[in-house]
C-alpha positions as CSV (number, residue, x, y, z in Angstrom):
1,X,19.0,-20.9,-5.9
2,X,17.4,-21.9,-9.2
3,X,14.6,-19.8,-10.8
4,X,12.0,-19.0,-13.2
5,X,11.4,-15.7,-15.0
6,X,7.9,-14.7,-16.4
7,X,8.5,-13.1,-20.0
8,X,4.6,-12.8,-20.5
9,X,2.0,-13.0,-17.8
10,X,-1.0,-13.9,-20.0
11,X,-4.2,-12.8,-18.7
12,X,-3.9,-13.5,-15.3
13,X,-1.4,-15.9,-13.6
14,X,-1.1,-16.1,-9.5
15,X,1.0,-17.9,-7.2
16,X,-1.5,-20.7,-5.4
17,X,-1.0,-23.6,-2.8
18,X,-3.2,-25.5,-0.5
19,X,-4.6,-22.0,1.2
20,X,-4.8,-20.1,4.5
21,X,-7.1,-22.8,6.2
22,X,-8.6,-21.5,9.7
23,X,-8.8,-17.7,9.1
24,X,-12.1,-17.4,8.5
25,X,-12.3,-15.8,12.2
26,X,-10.7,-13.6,10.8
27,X,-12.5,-12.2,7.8
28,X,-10.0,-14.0,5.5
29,X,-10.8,-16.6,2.8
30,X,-8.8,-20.0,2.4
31,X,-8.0,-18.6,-1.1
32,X,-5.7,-20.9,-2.8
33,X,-6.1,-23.1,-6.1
34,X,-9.5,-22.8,-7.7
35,X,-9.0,-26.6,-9.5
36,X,-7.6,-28.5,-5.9
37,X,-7.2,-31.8,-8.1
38,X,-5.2,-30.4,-10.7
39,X,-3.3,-28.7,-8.5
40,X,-2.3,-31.7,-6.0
41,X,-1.7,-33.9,-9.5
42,X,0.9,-31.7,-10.3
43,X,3.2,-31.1,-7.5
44,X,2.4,-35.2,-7.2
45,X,4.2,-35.8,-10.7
46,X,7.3,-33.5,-9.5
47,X,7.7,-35.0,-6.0
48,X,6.5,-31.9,-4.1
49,X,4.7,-31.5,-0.9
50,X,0.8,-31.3,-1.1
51,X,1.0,-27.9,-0.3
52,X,3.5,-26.2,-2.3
53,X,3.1,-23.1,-4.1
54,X,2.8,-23.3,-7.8
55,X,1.6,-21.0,-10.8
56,X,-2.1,-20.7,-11.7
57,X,-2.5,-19.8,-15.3
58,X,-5.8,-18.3,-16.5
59,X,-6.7,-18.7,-19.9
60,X,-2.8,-19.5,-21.0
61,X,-0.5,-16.7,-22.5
62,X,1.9,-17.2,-19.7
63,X,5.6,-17.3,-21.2
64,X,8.1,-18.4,-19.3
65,X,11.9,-18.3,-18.9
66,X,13.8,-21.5,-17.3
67,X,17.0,-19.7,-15.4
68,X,18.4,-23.5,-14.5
69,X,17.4,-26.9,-15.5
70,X,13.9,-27.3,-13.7
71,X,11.2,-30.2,-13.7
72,X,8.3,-29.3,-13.9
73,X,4.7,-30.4,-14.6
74,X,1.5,-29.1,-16.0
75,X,-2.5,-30.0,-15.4
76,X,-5.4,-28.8,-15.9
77,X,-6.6,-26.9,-18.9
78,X,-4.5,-28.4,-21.6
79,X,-2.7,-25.7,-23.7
80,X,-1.3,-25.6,-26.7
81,X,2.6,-25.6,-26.4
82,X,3.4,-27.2,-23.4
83,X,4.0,-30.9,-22.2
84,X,0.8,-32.0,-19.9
85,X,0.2,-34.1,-17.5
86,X,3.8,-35.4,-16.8
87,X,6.9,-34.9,-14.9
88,X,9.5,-32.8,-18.1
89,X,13.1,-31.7,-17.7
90,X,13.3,-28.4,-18.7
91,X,16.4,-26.9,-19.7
92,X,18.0,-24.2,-18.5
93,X,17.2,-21.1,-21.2
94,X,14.5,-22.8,-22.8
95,X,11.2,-20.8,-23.2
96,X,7.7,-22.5,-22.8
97,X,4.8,-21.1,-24.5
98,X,1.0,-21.7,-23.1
99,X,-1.6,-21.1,-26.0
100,X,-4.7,-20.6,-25.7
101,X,-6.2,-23.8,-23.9
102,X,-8.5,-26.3,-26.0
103,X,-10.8,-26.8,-22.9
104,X,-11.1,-25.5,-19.4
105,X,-10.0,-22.0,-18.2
106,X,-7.2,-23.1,-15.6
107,X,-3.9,-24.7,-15.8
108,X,-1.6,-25.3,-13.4
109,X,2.4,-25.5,-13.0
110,X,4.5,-26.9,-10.5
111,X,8.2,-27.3,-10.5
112,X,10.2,-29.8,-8.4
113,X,11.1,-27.9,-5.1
114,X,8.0,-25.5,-5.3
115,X,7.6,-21.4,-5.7
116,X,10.3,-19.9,-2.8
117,X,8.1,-16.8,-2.3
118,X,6.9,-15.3,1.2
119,X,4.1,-17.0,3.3
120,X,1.3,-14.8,4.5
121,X,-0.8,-15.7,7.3
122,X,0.6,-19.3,6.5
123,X,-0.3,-19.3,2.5
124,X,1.9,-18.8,-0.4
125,X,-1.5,-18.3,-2.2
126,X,-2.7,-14.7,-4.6
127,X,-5.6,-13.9,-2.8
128,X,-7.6,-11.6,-5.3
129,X,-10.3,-10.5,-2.6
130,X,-8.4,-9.8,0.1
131,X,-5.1,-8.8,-1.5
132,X,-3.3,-11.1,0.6
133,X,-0.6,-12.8,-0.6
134,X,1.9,-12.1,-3.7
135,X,0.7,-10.0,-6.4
136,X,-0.6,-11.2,-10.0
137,X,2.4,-12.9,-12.0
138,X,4.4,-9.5,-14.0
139,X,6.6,-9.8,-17.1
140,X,9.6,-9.2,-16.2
141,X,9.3,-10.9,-12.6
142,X,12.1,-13.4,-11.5
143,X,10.2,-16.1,-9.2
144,X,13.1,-18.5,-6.9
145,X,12.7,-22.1,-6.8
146,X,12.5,-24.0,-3.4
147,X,14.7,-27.3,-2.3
148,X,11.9,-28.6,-0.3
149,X,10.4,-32.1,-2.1
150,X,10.5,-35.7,-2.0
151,X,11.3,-38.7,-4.0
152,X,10.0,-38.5,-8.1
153,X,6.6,-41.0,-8.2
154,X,7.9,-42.7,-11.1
155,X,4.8,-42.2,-13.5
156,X,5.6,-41.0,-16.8
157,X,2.2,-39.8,-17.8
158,X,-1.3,-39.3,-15.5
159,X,-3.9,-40.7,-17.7
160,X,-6.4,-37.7,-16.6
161,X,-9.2,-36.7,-18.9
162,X,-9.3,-32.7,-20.3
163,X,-11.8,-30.6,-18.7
164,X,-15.4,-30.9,-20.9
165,X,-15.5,-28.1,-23.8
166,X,-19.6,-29.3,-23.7
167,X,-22.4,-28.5,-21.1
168,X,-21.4,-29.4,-17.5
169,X,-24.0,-30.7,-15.3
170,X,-22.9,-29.9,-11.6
171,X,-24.9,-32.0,-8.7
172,X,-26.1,-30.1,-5.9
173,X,-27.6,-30.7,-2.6
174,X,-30.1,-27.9,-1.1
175,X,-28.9,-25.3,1.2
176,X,-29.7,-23.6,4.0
177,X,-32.3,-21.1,2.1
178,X,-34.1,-23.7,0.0
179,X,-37.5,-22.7,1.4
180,X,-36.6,-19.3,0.6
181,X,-37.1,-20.0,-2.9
182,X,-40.3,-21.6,-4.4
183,X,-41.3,-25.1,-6.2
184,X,-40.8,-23.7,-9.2
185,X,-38.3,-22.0,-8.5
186,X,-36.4,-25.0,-7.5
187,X,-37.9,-26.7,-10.7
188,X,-36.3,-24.0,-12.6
189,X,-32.7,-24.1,-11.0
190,X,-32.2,-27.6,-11.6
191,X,-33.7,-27.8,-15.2
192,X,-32.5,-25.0,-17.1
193,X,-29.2,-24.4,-18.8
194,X,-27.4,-21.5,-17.5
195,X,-24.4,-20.0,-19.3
196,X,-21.5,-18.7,-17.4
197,X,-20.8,-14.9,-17.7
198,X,-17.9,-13.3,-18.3
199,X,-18.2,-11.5,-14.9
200,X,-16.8,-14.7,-13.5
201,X,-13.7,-15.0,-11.8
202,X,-11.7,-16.5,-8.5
203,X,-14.5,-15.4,-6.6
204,X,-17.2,-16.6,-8.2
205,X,-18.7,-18.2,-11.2
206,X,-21.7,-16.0,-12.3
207,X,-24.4,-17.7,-14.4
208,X,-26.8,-16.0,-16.5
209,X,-30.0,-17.5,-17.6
210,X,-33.7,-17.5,-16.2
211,X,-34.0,-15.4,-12.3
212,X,-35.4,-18.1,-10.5
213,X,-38.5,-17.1,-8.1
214,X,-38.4,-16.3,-4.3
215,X,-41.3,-17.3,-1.4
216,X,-39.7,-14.4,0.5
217,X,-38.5,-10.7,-0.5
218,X,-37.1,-10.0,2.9
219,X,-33.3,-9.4,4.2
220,X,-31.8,-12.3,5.3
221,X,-28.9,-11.0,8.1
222,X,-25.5,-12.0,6.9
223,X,-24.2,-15.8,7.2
224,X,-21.2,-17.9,7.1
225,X,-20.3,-18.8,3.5
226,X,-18.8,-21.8,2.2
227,X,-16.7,-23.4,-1.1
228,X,-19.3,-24.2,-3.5
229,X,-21.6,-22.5,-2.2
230,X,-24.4,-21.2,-4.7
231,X,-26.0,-17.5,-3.3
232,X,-28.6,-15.9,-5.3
233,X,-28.3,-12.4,-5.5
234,X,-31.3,-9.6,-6.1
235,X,-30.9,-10.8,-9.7
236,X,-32.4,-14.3,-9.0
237,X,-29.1,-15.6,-11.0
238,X,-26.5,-18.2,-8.8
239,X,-23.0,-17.3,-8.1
240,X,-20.8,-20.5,-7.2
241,X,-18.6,-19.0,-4.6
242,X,-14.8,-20.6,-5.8
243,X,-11.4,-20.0,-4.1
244,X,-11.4,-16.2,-3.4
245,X,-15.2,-16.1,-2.0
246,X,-16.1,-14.0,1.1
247,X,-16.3,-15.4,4.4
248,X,-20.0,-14.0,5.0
249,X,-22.8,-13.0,2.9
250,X,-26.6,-11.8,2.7
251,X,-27.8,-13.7,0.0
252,X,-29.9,-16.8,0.3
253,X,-28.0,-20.0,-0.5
254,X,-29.9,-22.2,-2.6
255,X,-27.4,-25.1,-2.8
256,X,-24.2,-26.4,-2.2
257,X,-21.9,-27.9,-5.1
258,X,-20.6,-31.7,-4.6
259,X,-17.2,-32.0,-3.3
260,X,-16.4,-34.1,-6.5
261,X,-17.9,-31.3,-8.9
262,X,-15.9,-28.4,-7.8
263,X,-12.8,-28.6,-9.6
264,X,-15.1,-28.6,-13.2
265,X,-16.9,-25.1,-12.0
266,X,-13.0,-23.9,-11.4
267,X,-12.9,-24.8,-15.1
268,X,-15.6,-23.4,-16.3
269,X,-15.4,-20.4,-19.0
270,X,-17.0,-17.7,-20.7
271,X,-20.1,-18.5,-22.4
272,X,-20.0,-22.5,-21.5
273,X,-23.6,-23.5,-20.4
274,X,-23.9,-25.3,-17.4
275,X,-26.8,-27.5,-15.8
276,X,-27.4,-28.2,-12.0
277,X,-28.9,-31.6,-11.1
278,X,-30.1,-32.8,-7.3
């Protein structure tokens, strides 16, 4: 069986795939790829099934080590080193560098055949919260390469556009806990530019900026939680709940994130500012 072997991990690099979908009975998050569209794009360009496991690299400094000849494509945030955004033959003992990425905070690498490693609870997917799943990417490790794919799309190169480096502005629609929040409030949220903190990660993006002001002070008992869901904690400042967020929560939900706009908060980083628009 062909393989890969991770020289350096980087900062963080997981194993993801489409996620365990139906466990939130359970307790457990769907977990899996934080950026969905650059993740389908690139098992697309290497033939593989929607849902097959690839790498998740965070903030590049992932080398790796190709065992066999491997194809293999790359999305997301474009680093330096690496071919992007197109099906490559990889040779066997060649070494592929990811640098530091111009924009974006994710990139994402699939190779034809997808990641061979065992499926919990149905997933292939790192799931930071729970712990489910396959631990963070180790130097050192050896990962084994599937057989299971389908015919190559043909397409050279996916003309796809780098994740902005600027402000983002993210549309929302109110939530469930709108009135618990006042006009201004409101006003507030959707004017002024938050920047992302570096408390972020695959749970959540946390935003720092101006606490926003609340009609009501009381507990609210603890509710179903959602993918792009924004909760405002006793801080008054939103967290956009991303891959890894809990099932349930206490905190009021302002507003939900367009399904369109949620793979750009998966790429958002560090210090980026960030607007919400209704």
């Amino acid at each position: 069986m062909s393989s890969l072997t991770i020289l350096e991990s980087g900062p963080l690099a997981t194993i993801q795939d489409g996620g365990r979908i139906g466990q939130a009975s359970l307790g457990i998050p769907a977990s899996g790829a934080c950026d969905r569209t650059s993740y389908a794009l690139a098992n697309r360009l290497v033939g593989n099934s929607p849902r097959a496991a690839a790498i998740e690299v965070t903030f590049g400094g992932l080398v790796l080590h190709a065992d066999n000849d491997l194809v293999i494509a790359i999305t997301g945030a474009p680093c330096e080193g690496v071919p992007l955004n197109a099906p490559t033959i990889v040779k066997s003992g060649t070494v592929l560098r990811f640098g530091p990425p111009r924009t974006g905070l994710r990139t994402y690498v699939a190779v034809r055949g997808g990641l061979a490693v065992p499926a919990v609870l149905g997933s292939r997917s790192t799931d930071l919260l729970s712990g489910l799943g396959p631990a963070a990417l180790s130097s050192g490790q050896t990962v084994a390469i599937g057989r299971e794919y389908g015919p190559m799309p043909g397409v050279d190169l996916a003309p796809v556009a780098d994740p902005p480096g600027g402000e983002v502005v993210v549309r929302v629609t109110p939530g469930p806990r709108r009135d618990w929040f006042t006009d201004a409030g409101w006003e507030s949220f959707t004017t002024q530019s938050y920047v992302v903190s570096s408390n972020s990660n695959r749970v959540g993006v946390r935003l720092e900026g101006e606490p926003l002001e609340r009609a009501r002070e009381d507990e609210l008992a603890s509710e179903g939680m959602a993918l792009g869901a924004i909760q405002i904690p006793p801080s008054g400042l939103p967290v956009i709940f991303l891959a890894d967020h809990p099932v349930t929560g206490g905190y009021p939900v302002i507003a939900y994130v367009t399904t369109p706009d949620l793979p750009a908060c998966a790429q958002l980083r560090p210090g980026q500012p960030l607007r919400f628009t209704g």
